[in-house]
Backbone as XML, in Angstrom:
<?xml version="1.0"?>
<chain id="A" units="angstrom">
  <residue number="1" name="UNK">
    <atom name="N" x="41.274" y="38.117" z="87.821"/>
    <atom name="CA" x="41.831" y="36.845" z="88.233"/>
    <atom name="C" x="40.977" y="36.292" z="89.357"/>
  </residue>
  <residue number="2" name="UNK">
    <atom name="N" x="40.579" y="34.989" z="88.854"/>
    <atom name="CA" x="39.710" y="34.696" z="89.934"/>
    <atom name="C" x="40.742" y="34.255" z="91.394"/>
  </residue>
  <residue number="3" name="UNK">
    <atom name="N" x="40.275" y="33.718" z="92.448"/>
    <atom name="CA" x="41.202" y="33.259" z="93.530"/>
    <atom name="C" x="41.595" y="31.533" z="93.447"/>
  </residue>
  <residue number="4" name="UNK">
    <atom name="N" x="41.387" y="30.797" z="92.334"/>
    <atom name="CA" x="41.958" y="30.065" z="92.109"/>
    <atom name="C" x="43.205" y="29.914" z="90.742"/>
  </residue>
  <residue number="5" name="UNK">
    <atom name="N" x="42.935" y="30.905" z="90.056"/>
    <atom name="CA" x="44.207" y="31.289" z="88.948"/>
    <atom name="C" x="45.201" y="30.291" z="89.696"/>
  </residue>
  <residue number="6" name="UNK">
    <atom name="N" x="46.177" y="29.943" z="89.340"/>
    <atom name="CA" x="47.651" y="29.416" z="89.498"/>
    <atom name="C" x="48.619" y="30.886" z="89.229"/>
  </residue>
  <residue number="7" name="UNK">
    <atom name="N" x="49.498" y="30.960" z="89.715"/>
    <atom name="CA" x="50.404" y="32.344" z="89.416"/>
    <atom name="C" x="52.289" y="31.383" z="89.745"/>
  </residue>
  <residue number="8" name="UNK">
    <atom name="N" x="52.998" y="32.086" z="89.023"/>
    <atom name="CA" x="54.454" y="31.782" z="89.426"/>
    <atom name="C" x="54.887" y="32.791" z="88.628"/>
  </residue>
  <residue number="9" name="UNK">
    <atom name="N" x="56.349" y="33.357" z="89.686"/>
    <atom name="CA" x="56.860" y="34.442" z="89.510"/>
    <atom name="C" x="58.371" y="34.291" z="88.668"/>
  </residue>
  <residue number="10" name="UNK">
    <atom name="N" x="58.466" y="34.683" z="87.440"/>
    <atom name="CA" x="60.012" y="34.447" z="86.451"/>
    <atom name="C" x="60.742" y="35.499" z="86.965"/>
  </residue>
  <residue number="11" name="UNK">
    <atom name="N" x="61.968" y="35.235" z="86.956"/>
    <atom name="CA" x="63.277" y="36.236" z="86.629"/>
    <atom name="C" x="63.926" y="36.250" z="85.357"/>
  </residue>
  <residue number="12" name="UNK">
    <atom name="N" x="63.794" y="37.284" z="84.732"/>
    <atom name="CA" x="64.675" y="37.046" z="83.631"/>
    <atom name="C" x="65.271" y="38.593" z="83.646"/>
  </residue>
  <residue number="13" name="UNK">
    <atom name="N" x="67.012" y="37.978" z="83.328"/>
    <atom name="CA" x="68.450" y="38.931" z="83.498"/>
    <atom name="C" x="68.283" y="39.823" z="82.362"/>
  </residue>
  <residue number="14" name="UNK">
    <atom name="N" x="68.520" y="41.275" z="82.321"/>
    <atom name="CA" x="68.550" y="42.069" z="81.037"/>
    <atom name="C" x="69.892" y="42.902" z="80.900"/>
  </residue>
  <residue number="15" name="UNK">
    <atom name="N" x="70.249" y="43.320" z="80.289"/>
    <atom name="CA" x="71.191" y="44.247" z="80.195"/>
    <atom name="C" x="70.916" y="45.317" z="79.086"/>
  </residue>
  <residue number="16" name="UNK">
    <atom name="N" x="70.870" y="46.838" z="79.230"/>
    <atom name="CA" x="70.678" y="47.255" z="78.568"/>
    <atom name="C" x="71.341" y="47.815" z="77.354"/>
  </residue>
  <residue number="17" name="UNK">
    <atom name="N" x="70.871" y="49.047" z="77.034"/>
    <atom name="CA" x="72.152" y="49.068" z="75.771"/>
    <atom name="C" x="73.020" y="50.083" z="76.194"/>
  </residue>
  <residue number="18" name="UNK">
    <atom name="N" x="73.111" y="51.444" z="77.504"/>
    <atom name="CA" x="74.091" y="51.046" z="78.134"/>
    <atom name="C" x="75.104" y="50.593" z="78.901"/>
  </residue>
  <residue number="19" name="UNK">
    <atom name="N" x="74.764" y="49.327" z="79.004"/>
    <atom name="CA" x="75.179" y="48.161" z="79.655"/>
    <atom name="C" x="74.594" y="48.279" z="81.050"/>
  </residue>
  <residue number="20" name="UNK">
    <atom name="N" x="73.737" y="48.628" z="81.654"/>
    <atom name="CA" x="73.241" y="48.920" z="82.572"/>
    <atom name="C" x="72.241" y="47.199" z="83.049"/>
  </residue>
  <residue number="21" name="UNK">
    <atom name="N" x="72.450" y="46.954" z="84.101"/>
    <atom name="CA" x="71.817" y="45.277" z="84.222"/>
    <atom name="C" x="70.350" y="45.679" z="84.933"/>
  </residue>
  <residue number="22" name="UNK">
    <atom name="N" x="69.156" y="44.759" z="84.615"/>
    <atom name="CA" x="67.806" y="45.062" z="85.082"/>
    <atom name="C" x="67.733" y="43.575" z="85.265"/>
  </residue>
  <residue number="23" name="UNK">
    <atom name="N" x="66.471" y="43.156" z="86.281"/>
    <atom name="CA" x="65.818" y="42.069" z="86.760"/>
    <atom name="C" x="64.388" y="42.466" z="86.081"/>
  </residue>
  <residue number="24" name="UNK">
    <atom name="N" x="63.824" y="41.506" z="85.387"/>
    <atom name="CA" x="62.421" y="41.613" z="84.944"/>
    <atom name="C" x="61.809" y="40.914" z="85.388"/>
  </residue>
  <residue number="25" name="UNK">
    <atom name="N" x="60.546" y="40.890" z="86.614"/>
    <atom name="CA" x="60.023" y="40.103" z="87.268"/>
    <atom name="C" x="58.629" y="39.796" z="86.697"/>
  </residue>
  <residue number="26" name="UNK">
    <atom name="N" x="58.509" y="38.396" z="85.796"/>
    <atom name="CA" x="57.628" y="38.479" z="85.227"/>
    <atom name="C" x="56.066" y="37.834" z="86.133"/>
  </residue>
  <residue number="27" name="UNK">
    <atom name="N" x="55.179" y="38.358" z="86.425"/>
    <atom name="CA" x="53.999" y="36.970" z="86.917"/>
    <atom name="C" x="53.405" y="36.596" z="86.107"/>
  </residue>
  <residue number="28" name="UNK">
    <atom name="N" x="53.997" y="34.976" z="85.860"/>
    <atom name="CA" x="52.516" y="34.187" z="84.996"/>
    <atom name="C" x="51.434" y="33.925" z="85.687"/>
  </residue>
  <residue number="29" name="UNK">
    <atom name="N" x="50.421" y="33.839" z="85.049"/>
    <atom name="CA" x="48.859" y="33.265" z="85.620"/>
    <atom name="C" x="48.774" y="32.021" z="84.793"/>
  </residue>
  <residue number="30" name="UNK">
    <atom name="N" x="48.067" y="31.238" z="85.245"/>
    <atom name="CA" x="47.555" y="29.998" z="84.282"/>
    <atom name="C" x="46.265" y="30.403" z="85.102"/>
  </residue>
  <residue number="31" name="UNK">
    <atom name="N" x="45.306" y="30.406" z="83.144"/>
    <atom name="CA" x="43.774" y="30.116" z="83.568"/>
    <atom name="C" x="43.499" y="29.309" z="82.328"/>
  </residue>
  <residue number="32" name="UNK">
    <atom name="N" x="42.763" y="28.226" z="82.372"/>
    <atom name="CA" x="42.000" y="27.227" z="81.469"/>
    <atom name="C" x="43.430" y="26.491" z="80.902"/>
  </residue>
  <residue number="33" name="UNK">
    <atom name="N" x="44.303" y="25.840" z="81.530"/>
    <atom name="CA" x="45.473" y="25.609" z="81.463"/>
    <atom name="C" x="46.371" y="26.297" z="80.630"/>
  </residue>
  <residue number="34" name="UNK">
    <atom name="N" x="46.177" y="27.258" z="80.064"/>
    <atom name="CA" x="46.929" y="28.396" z="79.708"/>
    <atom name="C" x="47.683" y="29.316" z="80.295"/>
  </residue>
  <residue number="35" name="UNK">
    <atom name="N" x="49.289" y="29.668" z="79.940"/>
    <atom name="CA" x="49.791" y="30.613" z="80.542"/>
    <atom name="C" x="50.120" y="31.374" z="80.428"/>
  </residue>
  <residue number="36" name="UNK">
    <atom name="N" x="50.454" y="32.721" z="80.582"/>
    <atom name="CA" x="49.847" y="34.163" z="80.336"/>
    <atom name="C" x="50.252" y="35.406" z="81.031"/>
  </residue>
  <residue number="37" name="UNK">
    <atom name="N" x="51.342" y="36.171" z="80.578"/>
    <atom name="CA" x="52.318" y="37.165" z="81.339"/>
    <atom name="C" x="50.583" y="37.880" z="82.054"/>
  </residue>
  <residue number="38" name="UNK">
    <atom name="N" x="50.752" y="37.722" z="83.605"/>
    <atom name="CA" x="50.127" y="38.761" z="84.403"/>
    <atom name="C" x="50.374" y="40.187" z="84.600"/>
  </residue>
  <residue number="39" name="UNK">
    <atom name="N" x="51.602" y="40.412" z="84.876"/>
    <atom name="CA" x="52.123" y="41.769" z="84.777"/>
    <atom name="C" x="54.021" y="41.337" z="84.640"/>
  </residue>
  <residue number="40" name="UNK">
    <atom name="N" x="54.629" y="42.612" z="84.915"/>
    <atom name="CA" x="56.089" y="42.619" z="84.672"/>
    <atom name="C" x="56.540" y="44.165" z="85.313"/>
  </residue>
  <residue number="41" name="UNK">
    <atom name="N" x="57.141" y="43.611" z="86.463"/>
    <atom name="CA" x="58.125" y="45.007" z="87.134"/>
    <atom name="C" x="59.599" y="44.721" z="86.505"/>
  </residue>
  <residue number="42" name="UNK">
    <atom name="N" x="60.317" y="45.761" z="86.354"/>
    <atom name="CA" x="61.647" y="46.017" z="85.933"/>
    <atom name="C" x="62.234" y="47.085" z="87.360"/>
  </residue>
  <residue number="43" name="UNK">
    <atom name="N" x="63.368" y="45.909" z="87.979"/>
    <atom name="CA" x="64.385" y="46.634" z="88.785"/>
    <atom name="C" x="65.903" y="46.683" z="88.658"/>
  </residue>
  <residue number="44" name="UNK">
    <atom name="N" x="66.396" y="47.381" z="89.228"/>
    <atom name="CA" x="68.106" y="47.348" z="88.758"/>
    <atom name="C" x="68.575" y="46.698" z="89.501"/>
  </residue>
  <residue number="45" name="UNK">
    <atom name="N" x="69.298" y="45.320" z="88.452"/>
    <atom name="CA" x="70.015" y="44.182" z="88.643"/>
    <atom name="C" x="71.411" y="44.740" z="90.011"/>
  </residue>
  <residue number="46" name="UNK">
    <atom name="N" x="71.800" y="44.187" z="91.312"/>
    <atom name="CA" x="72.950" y="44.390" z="91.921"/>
    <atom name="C" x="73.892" y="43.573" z="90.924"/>
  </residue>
  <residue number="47" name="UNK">
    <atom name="N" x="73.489" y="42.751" z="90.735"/>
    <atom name="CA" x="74.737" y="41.769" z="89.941"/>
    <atom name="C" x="74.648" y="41.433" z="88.749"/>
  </residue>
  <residue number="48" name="UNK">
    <atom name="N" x="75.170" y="41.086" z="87.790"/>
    <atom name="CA" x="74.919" y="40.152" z="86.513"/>
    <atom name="C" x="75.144" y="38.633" z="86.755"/>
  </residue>
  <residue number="49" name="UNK">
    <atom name="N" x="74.440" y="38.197" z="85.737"/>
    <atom name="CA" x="75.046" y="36.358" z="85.476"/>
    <atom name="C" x="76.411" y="36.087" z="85.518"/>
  </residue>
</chain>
């Protein structure tokens, strides 16, 4: 990634199968106006939706 990439960070809510809730913190990059999962940590949700 060069040091001008663009980056923004998603949340998206999971629940598993047993019922257990996770936060998936996704980073997009945009390069050549394209956007493009950078990486993805998974932590355990305190709350649900």
């Amino acid at each position: 990634m060069s040091p001008h990439d663009r980056f923004e960070i998603r949340v998206v809510c999971l629940r598993g199968p047993e019922g257990k809730l996770w936060n998936a913190d996704y980073r997009m990059v945009e390069r050549d106006r394209e956007w493009k999962v950078g990486g993805v940590s998974l932590r355990r949700a305190e709350v649900g939706i």
